[in-house]
C-alpha positions as CSV (number, residue, x, y, z in Angstrom):
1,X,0.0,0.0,0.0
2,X,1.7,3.2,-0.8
3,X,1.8,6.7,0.9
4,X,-1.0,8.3,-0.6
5,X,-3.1,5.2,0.1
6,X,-2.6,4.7,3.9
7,X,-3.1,8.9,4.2
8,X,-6.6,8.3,2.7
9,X,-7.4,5.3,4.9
10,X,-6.2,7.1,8.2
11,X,-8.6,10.3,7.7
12,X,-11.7,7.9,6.7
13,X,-11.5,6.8,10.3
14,X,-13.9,9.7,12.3
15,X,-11.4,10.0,15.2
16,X,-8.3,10.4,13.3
17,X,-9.8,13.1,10.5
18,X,-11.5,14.6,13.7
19,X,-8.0,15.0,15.5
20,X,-6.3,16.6,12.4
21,X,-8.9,19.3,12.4
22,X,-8.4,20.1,16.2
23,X,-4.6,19.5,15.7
24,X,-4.5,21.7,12.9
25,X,-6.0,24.3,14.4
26,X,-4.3,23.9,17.9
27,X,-1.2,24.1,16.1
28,X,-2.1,27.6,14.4
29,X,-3.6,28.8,17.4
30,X,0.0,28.0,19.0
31,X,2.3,29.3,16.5
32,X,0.9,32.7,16.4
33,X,1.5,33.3,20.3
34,X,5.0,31.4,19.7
35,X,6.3,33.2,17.2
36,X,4.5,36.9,19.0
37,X,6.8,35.6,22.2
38,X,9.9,36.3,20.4
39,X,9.1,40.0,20.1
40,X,7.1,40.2,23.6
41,X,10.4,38.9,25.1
42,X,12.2,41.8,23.9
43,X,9.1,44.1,25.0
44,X,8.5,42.7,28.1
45,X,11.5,41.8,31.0
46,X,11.6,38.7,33.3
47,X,9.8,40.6,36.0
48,X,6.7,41.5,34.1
49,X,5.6,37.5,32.5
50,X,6.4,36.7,36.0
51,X,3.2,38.6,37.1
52,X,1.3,37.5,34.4
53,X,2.4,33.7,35.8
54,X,0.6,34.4,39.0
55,X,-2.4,36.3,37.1
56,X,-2.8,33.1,34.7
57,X,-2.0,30.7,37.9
58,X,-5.1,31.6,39.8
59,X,-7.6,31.9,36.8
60,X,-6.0,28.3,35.6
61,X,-6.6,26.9,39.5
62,X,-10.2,28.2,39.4
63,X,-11.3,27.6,35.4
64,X,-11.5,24.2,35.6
65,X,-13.9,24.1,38.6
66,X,-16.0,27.7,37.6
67,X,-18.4,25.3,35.7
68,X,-18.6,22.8,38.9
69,X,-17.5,20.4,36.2
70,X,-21.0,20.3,34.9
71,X,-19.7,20.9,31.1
72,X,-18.6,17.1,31.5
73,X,-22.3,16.6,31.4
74,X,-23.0,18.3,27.8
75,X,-22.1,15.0,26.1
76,X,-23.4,13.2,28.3
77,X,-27.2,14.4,28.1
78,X,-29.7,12.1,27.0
79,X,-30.7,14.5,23.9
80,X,-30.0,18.0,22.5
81,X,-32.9,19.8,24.8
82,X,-31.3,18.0,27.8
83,X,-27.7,19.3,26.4
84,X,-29.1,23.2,26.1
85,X,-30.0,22.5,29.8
86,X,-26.8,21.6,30.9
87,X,-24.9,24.3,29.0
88,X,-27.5,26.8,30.8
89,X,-26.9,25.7,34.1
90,X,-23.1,25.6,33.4
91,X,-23.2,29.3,32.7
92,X,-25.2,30.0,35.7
93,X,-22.6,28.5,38.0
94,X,-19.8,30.4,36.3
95,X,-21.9,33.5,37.0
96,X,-22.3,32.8,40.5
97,X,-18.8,31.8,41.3
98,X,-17.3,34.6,39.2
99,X,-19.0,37.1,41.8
100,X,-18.5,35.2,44.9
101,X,-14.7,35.1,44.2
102,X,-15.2,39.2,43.6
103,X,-16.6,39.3,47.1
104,X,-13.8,37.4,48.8
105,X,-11.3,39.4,46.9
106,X,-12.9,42.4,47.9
107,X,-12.5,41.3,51.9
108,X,-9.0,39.6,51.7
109,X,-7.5,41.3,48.7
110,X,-3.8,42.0,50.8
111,X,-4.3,38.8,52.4
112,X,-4.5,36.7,49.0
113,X,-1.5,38.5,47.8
114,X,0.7,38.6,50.5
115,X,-0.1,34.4,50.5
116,X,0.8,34.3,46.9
117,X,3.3,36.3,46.3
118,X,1.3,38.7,43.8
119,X,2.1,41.9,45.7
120,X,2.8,43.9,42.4
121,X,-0.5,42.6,41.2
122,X,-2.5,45.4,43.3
123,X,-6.3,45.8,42.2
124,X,-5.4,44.0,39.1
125,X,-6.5,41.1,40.6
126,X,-9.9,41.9,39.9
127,X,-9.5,41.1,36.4
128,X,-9.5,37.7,37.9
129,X,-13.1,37.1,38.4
130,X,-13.9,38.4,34.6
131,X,-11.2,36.1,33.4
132,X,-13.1,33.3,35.3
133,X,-16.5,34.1,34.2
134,X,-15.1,34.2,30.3
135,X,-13.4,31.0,31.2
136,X,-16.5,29.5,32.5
137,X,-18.3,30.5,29.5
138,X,-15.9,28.8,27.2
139,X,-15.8,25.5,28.8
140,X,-19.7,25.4,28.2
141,X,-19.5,26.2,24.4
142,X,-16.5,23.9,23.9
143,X,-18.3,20.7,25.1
144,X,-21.5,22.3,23.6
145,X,-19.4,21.9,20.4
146,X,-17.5,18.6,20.4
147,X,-21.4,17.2,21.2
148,X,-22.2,18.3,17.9
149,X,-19.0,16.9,16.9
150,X,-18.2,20.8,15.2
151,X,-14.5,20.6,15.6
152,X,-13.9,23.4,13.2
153,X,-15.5,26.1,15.1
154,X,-13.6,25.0,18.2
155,X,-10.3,24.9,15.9
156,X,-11.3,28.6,15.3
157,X,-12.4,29.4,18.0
158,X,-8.5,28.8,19.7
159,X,-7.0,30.5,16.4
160,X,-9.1,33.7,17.4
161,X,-8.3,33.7,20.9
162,X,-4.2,33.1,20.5
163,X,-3.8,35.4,17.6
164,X,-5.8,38.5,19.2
165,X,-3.8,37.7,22.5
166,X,-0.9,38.3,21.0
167,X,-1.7,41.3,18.5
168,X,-3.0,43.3,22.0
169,X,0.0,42.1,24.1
170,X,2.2,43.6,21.3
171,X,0.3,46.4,20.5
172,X,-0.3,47.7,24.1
173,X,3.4,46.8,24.9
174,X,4.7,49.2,22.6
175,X,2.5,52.0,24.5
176,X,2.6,50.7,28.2
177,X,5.5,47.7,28.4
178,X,4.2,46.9,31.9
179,X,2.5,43.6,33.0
180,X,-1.3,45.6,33.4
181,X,-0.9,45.4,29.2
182,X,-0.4,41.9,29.6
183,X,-2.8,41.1,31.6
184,X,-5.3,43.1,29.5
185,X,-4.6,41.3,26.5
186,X,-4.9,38.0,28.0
187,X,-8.6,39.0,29.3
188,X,-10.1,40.9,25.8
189,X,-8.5,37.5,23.9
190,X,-11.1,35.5,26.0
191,X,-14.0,37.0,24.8
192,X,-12.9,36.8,21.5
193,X,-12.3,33.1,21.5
194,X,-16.2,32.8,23.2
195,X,-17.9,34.6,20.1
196,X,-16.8,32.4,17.5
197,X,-18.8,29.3,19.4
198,X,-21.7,31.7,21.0
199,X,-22.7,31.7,17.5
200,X,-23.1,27.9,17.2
201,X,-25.1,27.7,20.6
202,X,-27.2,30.7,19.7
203,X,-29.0,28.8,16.4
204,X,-30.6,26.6,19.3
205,X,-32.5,30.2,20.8
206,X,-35.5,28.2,20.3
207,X,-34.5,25.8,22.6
208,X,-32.8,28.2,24.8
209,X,-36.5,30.4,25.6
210,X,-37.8,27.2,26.7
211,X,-35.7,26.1,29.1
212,X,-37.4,26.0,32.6
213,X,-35.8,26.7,36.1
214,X,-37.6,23.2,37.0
215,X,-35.5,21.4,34.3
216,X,-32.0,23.4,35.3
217,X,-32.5,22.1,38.8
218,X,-33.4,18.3,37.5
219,X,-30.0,18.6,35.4
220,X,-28.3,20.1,38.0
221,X,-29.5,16.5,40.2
222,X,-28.9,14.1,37.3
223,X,-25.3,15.0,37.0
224,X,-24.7,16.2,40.9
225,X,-21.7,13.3,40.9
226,X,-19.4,16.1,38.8
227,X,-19.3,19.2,41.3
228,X,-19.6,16.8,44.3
229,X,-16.9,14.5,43.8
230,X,-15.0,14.8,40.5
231,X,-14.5,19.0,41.3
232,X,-11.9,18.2,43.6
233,X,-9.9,16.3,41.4
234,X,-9.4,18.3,38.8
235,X,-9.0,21.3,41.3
236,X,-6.2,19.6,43.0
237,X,-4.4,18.8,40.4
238,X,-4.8,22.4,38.8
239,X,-3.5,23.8,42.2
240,X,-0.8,21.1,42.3
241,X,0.8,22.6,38.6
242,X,0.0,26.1,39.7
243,X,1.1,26.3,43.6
244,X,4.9,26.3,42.2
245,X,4.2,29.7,40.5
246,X,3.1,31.1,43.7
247,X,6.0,29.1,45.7
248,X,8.9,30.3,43.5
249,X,7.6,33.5,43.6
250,X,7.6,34.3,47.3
251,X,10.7,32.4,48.0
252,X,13.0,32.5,44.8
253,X,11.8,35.8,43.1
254,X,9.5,37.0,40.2
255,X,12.3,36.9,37.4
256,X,13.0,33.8,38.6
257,X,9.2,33.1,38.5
258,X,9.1,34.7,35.0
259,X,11.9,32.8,33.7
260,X,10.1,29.6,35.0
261,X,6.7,30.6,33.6
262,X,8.1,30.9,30.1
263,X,9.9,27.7,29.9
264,X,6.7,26.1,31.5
265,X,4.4,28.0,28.5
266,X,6.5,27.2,25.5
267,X,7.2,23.7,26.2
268,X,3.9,23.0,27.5
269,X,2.5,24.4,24.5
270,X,3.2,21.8,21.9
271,X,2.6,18.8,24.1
272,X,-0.8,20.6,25.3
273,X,-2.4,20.7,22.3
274,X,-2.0,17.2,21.3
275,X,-3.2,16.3,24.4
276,X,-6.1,18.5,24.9
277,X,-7.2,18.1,21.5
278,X,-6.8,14.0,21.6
279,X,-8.3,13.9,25.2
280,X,-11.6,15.7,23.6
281,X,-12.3,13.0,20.9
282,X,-10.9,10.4,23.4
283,X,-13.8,11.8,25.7
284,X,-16.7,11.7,23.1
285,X,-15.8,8.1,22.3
286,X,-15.5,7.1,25.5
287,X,-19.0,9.0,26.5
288,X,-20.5,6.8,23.8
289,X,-19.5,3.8,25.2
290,X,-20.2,4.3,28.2
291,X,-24.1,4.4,28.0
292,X,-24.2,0.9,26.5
293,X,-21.6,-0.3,29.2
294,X,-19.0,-1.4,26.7
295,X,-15.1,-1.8,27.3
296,X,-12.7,0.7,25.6
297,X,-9.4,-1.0,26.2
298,X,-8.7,-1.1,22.6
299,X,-9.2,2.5,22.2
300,X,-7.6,3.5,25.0
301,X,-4.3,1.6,23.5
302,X,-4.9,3.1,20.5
303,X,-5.3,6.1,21.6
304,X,-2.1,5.7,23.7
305,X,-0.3,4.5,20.9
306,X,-0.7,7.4,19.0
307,X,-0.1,9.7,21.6
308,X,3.6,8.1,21.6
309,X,4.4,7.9,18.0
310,X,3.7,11.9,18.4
311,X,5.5,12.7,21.5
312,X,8.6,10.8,21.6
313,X,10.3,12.7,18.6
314,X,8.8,15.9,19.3
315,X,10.1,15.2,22.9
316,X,13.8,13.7,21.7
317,X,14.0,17.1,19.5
318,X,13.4,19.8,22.2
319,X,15.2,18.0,24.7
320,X,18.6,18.5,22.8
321,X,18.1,22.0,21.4
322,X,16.0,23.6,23.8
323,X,18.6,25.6,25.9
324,X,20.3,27.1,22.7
325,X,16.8,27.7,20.9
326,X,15.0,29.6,24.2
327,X,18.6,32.0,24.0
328,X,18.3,32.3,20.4
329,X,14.5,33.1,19.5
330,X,14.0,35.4,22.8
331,X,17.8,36.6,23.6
332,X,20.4,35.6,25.6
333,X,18.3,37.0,28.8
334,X,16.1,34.1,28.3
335,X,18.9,31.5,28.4
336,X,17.8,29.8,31.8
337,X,14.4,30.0,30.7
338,X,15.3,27.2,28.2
339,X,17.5,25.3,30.9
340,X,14.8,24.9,33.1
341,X,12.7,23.6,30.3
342,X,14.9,21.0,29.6
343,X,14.4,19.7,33.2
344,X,10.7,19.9,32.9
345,X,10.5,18.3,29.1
346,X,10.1,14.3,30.6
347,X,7.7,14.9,32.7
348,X,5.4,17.2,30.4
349,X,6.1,14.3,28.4
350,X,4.3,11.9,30.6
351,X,1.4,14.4,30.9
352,X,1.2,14.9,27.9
353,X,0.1,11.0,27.7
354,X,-2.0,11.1,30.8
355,X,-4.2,13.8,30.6
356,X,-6.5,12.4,27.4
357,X,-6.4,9.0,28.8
358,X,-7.3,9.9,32.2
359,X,-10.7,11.4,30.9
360,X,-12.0,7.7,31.2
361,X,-13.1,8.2,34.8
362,X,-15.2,11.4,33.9
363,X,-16.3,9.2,31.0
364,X,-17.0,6.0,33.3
365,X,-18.1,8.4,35.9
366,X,-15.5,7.3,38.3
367,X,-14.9,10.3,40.2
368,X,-14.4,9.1,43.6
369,X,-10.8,7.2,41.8
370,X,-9.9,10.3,39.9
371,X,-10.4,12.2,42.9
372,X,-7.8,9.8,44.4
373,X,-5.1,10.3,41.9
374,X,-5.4,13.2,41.8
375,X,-4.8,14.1,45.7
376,X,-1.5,11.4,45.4
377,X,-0.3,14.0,42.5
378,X,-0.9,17.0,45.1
379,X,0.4,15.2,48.2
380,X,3.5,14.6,46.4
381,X,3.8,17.8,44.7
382,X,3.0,19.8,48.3
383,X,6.0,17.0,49.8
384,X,8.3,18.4,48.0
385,X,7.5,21.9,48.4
386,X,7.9,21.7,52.1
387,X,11.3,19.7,51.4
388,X,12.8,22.7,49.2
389,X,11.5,25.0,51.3
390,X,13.2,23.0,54.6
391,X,16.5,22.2,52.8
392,X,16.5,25.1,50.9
393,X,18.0,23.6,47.6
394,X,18.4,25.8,44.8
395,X,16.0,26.1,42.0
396,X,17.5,23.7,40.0
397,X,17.6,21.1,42.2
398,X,13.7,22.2,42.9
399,X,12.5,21.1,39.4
400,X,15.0,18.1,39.1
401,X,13.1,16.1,42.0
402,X,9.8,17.8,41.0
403,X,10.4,16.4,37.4
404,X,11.8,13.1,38.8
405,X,9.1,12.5,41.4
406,X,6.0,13.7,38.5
407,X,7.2,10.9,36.1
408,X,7.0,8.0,38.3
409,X,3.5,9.2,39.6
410,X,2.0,9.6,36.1
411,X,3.5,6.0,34.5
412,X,1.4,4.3,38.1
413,X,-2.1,6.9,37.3
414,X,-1.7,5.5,32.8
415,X,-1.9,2.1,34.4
416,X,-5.0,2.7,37.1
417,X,-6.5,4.1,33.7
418,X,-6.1,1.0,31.3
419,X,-8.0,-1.0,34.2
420,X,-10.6,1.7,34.3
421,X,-11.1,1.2,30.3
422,X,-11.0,-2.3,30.6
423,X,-13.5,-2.1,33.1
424,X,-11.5,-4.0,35.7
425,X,-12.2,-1.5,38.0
C-alpha cells in the first residue's frame, strides 16, 4: 500500500480526520503566540511575565472548577434539549462563582496576595473574576461543540483567541510595556475566542427560551456526581501545577518566576495541544461507550499508541536543542528559561500521555478514583515543596526532584486508567 493510500485510509476513520482538524487548528492557534513571544520577550523583562504567571495561575486553579465540572455533562445528556439544559446551568454556576470570588477578593484582597506572592499585582487582581466568568463561558461552548461533533468552530475558536492575544500584548506593549498590558490582552482574547462558538449555541435560541428553572435544577441532580466528587480532582491537580508559580515566587523571586513561567508555556504548549485536542475526541468516544456499558481498552491503547508515535520525537528534539533555541528566538536574557525547560520536558512528556487517557473516569463516571489520583499528584507535589522549602535547595535542584518525582507518579495513574477502560475497575 503506498503513501498516498494509507493517508486516505487514516482520515476515513472519524477520530483520526477529527483530531487533524483540532490539531490543525491547535497548532495555528500555537504558532501565532509562539512566534509573537519572540518579540514580547524583547518588550517585556523577566519581572513583568512573572506577574502574568501568578495572574494566569489563579484563573487556571479556578477555570477548571467555575463550571462545577458540569460541562462534562454536555455530552453526556440524554438529547440535545437536555444538552441546552446543561450548557445553561453551566453558565449560571460560572456566573455565581465569578462574583463570589469578587466578594472574597474584595474582603482579603492584601491577604491573598501577600499568600501568593502577587504583591505587584495590586487591584489588578480583579481582572480575575472576569477572566473566570469568560473561562466559564468557554468550557460550556466547547463541550457544547465537540457534542455536535463541530471541531472546526472549536479549531477557530483557539486560532481567534491566541492570535488576538498576542496582537493586544504587542500592540499595548509598545505603549505601556508593563504587565497591566499583559494582563489586558490576556482577558479581551477570552472574549474573542467565546464569540466564535456563542454563534453555534445561539442557532438553538429556540430551545434556549424554553428552558425552565424546574429542568435546570433536575439537570443540575442528574449530573450532581461532577461538582460533588469529580471537582476536587481536577482542582487539585490544577493547584498542584499552579502552587509552584506562587511558591517560587515568594521564596525565589518574580524573574526567577518569570523565567520559569516561560519555559513552562512554550514547552507546554506543543505537548498541550495534542493532548487536549486527543483527550476531547478520546472523551466523546469514551461518552458513547459508556451508555451501553461497553469496554474501551482497545481505544484507550490506540489512543495511547498514537499519543507516543507523536510525542517521543517531538520530545527527543526539544530536549537536545531547547537551551540554545530559548537563548536564540528570545535573547540571551532568556537563556535559563530554556534550561529549566529542559528539566521539565520528561515529565510534560508523561502528561502529555496522561491527561487524554485519564478522561475515562469522567467518562465512566468514576470520580471518587480520579479524585484519588489526583490528591496522590498533590500530596506529592505539596512534599516536595515543604522539602525545598526546609533544605533550601536551589531552583535547580527544585525542578530536578519535581520532574523526577512527576514521572514515576503519572506511569502508576496511565496504568490505574487501562483498568478503568477495561473495566476491571
Amino acid at each position: 500500500m503506498g503513501f498516498y493510500d494509507r493517508i486516505k485510509r487514516l482520515l476515513k476513520d472519524d477520530f483520526n480526520r477529527n483530531f487533524a482538524t483540532l490539531f490543525s487548528g491547535s497548532v495555528i492557534a500555537q504558532i501565532i503566540p509562539l512566534l509573537a513571544s519572540i518579540l514580547l520577550a524583547r518588550i517585556y523583562g523577566p519581572a513583568e511575565f512573572g506577574v502574568l504567571a501568578i495572574f494566569t495561575s489563579i484563573v487556571m486553579i479556578f477555570s477548571s472548577v467555575v463550571n462545577l465540572r458540569y460541562e462534562f455533562a454536555i455530552p453526556l445528556a440524554k438529547d440535545d434539549n437536555e444538552a441546552v439544559t446543561v450548557v445553561l446551568l453551566s453558565g449560571l454556576v460560572a456566573i455565581i462563582l465569578s462574583a463570589l470570588l469578587t466578594l472574597i477578593f474584595l474582603l482579603f484582597q492584601q491577604s491573598i496576595l501577600a499568600l501568593i506572592g502577587g504583591e505587584e499585582l495590586g487591584n489588578w487582581l480583579f481582572l480575575v473574576p472576569l477572566a473566570l466568568l469568560l473561562s466559564g463561558i468557554y468550557n460550556c461552548l466547547n463541550y457544547f461543540s465537540i457534542r455536535f461533533k463541530k471541531y472546526r468552530v472549536i479549531a477557530k475558536s483557539n486560532i481567534v483567541r491566541s492570535s488576538s492575544n498576542a496582537g493586544l500584548q504587542m500592540a499595548l506593549g509598545l505603549l505601556y510595556a508593563k504587565f497591566p498590558s499583559l494582563l489586558i490582552g490576556y482577558v479581551v482574547s477570552l472574549l474573542f475566542g467565546n464569540s466564535q462558538m456563542l454563534k453555534g449555541f445561539w442557532r438553538h435560541k429556540e430551545v434556549i427560551k424554553r428552558v425552565t428553572i424546574a429542568e435546570i435544577k433536575g439537570a443540575a441532580f442528574r449530573f450532581r456526581k461532577f461538582p460533588l466528587i469529580s471537582i476536587w480532582g481536577i482542582f487539585l491537580n490544577n493547584l498542584s501545577v499552579n502552587i509552584n508559580n506562587f511558591f517560587i515566587s515568594r521564596f525565589f523571586g518574580p524573574i526567577q518566576l518569570g523565567l520559569y513561567s516561560y519555559s513552562y508555556r512554550y514547552i507546554n504548549a506543543p505537548l498541550s495541544l495534542i493532548s487536549s485536542n486527543m483527550g476531547q475526541l478520546f472523551y466523546q468516544v469514551c461518552a458513547d461507550k459508556a451508555k451501553s456499558g461497553e469496554k474501551v481498552d482497545k481505544e484507550f491503547i490506540a489512543t495511547l499508541k498514537k499519543l507516543l508515535i507523536i510525542c517521543i520525537p517531538l520530545f527527543l528534539v526539544l530536549y537536545f536543542i531547547i537551551e540554545e533555541l530559548f537563548a536564540f528566538a528570545f535573547g540571551e536574557e532568556w537563556r535559563m528559561a530554556g534550561t529549566y525547560a529542559k528539566i521539565l520536558i520528561p515529565l510534560f512528556f508523561i502528561r502529555t500521555v496522561f491527561g487524554p487517557v485519564s478522561l475515562i473516569n469522567a467518562a465512566f463516571e468514576k470520580q471518587v478514583l480520579a479524585l484519588g489520583m489526583q490528591f496522590l499528584i498533590f500530596f506529592v507535589n505539596i512534599s516536595i515543596l515543604f522539602y525545598t522549602f526546609y533544605n533550601k535547595i536551589t531552583i535547580l535542584d527544585f525542578l530536578h526532584l519535581y520532574t523526577t518525582c512527576g514521572i514515576l507518579v503519572y506511569i502508576v495513574l496511565v496504568f490505574v486508567c487501562y483498568l478503568v477502560a477495561s473495566r476491571k475497575i
